[in-house]
N, C-alpha and C positions, 0 to 999 in steps of 0.2 A: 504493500500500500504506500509507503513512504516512497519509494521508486517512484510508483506512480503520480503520488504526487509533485515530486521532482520533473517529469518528464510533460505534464499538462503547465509546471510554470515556467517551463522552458518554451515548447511550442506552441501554449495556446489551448483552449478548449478544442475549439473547432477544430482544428488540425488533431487532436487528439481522437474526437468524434469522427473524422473524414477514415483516421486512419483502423478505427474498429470498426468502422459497415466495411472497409475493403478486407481487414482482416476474416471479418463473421461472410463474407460473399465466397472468399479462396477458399475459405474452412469449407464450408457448406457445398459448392461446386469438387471440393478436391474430395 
């Protein structure tokens, strides 16, 4: 969690959000 939190105030929500529907889309198709 602390990661995480590290890494949403590095990039941004949105770019955080962009990059879990692309993550949950690969996951789901692969």
């Amino acid at each position: 969690m602390l990661l995480a939190g590290y890494v949403v105030k590095r990039f941004g929500k949105r770019r955080m959000m962009l990059f879990a529907v692309a993550a949950g889309c690969c996951f789901i198709s692969g």
